[in-house]
N, C-alpha and C positions, 0 to 999 in steps of 0.2 A: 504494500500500500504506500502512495507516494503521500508525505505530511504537506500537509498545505493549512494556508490561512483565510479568514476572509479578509478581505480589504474594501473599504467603501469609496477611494475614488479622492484626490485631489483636498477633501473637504476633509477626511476622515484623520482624526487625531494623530491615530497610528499609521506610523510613515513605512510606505515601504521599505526604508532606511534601515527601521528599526528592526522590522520581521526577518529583512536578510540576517539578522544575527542569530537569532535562533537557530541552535545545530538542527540539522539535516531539515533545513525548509526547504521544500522544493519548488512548489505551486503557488500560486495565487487563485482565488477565489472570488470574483468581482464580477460586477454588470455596470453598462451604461445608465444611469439613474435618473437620468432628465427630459429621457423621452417617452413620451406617455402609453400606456397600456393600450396595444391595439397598432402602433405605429412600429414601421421596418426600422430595425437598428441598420445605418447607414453604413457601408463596410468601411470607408476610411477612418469611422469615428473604434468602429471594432479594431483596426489594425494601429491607431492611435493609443487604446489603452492596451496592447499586447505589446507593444515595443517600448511603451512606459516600463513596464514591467519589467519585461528583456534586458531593458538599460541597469537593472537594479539586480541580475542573475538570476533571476524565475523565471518560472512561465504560466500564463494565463491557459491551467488547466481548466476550469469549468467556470461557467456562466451559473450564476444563481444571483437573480432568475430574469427570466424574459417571462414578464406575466403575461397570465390568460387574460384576455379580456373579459369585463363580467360579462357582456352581453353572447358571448361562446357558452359560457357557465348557466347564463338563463337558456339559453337557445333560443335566441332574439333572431327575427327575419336577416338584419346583418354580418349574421356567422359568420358566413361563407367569405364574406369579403377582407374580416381581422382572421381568421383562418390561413386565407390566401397570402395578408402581411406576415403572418407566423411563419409562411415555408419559404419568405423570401428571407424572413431574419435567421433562419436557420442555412438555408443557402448561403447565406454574409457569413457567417459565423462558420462555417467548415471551411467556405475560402480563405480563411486566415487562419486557420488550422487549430480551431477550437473544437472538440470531438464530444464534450460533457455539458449536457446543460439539463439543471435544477428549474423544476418550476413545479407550483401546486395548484390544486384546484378548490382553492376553501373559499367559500361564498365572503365576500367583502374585506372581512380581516385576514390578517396573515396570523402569525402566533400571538397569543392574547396571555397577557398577565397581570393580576390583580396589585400584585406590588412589583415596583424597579430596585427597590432597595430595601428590603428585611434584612436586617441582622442576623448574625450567623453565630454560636458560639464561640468562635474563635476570632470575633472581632469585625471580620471580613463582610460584606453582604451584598445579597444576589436575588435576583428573580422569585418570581413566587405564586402562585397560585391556588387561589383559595375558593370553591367552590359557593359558600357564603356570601363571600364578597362581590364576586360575581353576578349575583343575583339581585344585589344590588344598584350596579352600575347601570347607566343608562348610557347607550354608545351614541347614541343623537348628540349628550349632552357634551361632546367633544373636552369631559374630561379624563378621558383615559385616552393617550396616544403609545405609541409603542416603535421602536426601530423595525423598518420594510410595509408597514401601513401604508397606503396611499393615502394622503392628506389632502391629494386635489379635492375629493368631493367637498359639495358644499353641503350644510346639514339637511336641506329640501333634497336636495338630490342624493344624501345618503339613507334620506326616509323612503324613497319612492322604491330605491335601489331594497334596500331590505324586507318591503310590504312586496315587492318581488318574489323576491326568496323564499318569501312564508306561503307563498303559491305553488310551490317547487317542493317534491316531495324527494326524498335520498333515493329513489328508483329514479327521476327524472335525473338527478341529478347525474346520475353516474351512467346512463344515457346521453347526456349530453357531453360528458366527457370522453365516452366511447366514440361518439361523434367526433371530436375534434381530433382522437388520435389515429380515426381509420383514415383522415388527411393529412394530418403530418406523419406519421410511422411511415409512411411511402416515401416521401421525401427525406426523413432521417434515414431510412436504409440506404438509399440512393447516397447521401450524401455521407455517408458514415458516422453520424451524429448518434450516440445516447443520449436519450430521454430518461432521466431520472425525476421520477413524484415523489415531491415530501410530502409524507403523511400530515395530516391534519392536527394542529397542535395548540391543546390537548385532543386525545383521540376523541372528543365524545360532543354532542350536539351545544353550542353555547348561543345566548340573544337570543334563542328560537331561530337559526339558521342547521340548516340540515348539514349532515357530514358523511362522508363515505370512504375514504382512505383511512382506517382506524386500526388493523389488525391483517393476519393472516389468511381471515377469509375474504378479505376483502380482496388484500391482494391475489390472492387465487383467482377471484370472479376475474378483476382484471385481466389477468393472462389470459385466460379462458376466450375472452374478450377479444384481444386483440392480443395474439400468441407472438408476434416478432421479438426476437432477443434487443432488438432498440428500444421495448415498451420496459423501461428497467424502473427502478428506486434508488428513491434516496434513502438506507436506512440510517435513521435519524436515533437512534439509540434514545436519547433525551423524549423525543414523543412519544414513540411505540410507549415506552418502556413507563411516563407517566401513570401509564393505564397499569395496574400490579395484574389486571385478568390479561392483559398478552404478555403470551410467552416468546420473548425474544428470538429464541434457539428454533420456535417454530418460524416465525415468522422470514430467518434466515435459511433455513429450510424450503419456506415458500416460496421465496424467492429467486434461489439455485444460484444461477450464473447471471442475474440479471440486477445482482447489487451493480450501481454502477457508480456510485458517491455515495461515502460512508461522514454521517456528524459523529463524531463521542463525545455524548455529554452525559453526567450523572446527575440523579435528582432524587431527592429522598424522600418519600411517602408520609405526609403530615395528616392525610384523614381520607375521608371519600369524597372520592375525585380533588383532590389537594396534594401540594406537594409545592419542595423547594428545592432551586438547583443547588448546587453545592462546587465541589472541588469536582477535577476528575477523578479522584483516588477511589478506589474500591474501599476505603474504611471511611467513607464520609458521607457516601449515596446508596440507596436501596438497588442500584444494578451493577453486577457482576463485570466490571471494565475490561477486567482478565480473559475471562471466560468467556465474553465478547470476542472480544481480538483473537480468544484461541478460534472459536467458530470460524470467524469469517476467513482465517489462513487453511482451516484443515478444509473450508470449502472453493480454496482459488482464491478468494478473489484480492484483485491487488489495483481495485479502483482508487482515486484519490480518495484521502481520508483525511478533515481538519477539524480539531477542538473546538467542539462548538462552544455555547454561549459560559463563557468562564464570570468568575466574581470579582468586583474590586475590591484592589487589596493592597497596601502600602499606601495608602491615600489617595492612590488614584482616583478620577473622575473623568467620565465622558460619557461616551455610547454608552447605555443601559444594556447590562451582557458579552460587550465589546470591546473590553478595554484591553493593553497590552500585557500585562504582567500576569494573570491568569491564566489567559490563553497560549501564555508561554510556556509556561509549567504545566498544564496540560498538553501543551506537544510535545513537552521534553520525556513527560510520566510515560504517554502513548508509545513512542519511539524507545523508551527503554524496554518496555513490555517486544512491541515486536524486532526489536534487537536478540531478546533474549527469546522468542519463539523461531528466528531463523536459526538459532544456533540448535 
């Protein structure tokens, strides 16, 4: 598995500068982030931020993400036509020799958290989600925001968007996703692109929006679905693994040869449907980090793999889950782990 990071682009605290120091980084992890959902990423702007990177001794392994447009997600009369921008962005994107790209299918939000900063026993703190709390939140009220959210909507128009989705039932939904990937999977094979889906995070329905990437059977249907080794995953350790009823080891199972981008994050079980992220270490999170990374070598795969959302810690502050010094140590922890499984 090649270590990689994410990076957000020019704006992003953490400087390429910095990530090259981390032993054995290899990748980069990044998207063009100013062009709207639905519009072709323009290939000079793709081959701009790949030699950004070049210049700093990485490489721009995987896109995460080129989002779906919602109206592909509703299966609005328009599909066909942000459909048709998705296989042009995917054509850009293999001509400059980008092979991996992340994207999900979660109805409005992207990953949702009830706190940015809970405290942590040890000082440090991290993400968090609390099912309670939740329930509380009103997402109109544009007080919860989160890193990778689209913030274009306006609140009229993220009502309209939503009173949508409660029309939309998780069979349509995943229907409509079946749809968009019997269009692009043709074009990804052609062009030798993986398609990797992040699961939905947390796996389980939230605001009254449907959810359908959550577990093992779900990923089954999908294959099932649309059987091409291009139609892969992202497995996200940190979401599946939210949920204590999936079982990781299956879900790596289910998914064979078709991990195509691995997150390792750990996150430790606070109640039902609650939990907080933590360290990457296997003595600080409810999943098995080890045991993970044994799986996914004894099954191949040697997809890029980057420490997902780490804690701040030594004072740090920025990106909520984002910051440098966490995510350091968590690729240094990962890399000793499969250091010591090649031997």
């Amino acid at each position: 598995m090649e270590m990689s990071f994410r990076w957000y682009g020019a704006d992003d605290p953490v400087t390429l500068e910095h990530i090259r120091q981390i032993p054995q980084m290899k990748g980069i992890v990044s998207a063009i982030y100013d062009i709207p959902a639905g519009d072709v990423w323009p290939y000079d702007r793709i081959v701009s931020l790949r030699d950004e990177i070049a210049a700093h001794g990485m490489t721009l392994n995987v896109i995460e993400s080129v989002p779906v447009h919602e109206d592909i997600k509703l299966g609005r009369g328009n599909r066909d036509a942000l459909i048709e921008n998705y296989q042009a962005t995917i054509r850009n994107l293999s001509k400059a020799g980008i092979k991996t790209v992340c994207y999900n299918f979660m109805p409005v939000f992207d990953w949702t958290r009830t706190a940015l900063d809970a405290a942590l026993e040890d000082g440090s703190n991290a993400l968090k989600y609390d099912e309670a709390a939740a329930r509380d939140i009103d997402p109109l009220s544009g007080e919860l925001t989160l890193p990778g959210w689209d913030l274009s909507y306006q609140t009229d128009d993220l009502k309209a968007i939503m009173d949508a989705y409660r029309e939309i039932s998780e069979t349509q939904l995943f229907e409509h996703l079946v749809y968009f990937l019997e269009r692009i999977i043709p074009v990804a094979e052609a062009e030798g692109v993986r398609l990797a889906i992040h699961p939905d995070d947390p796996p389980w329905g939230i605001f009254g929006l449907p959810r359908i990437i959550t577990g093992a059977d779900a990923l089954r249907r999908l294959f099932e679905a649309v059987p091409s080794p291009n139609n892969g995953i992202t497995f996200c350790m940190g979401s599946y693994g939210s949920n204590p009823d999936n079982d990781l080891y299956e879900i790596i199972d289910a998914a064979k040869d078709r991990i195509h981008f691995v997150h390792a994050r750990n996150v430790k079980w606070t109640g039902d449907r609650s939990f907080q992220e933590t360290s990457h270490s296997v003595h600080d999170g409810s999943l098995d980090m080890v045991g993970l990374l044994e799986k996914l070598a004894a099954n191949g795969v040697t997809s890029p793999i980057r420490p997902d959302h780490g804690r701040m810690i030594w004072g740090e502050t920025g990106r909520p889950g984002y910051g440098l010094y966490d995510r350091a140590l968590g690729a240094t922890y990962l890399n000793g782990i499969l250091d010591t499984l090649r031997r």
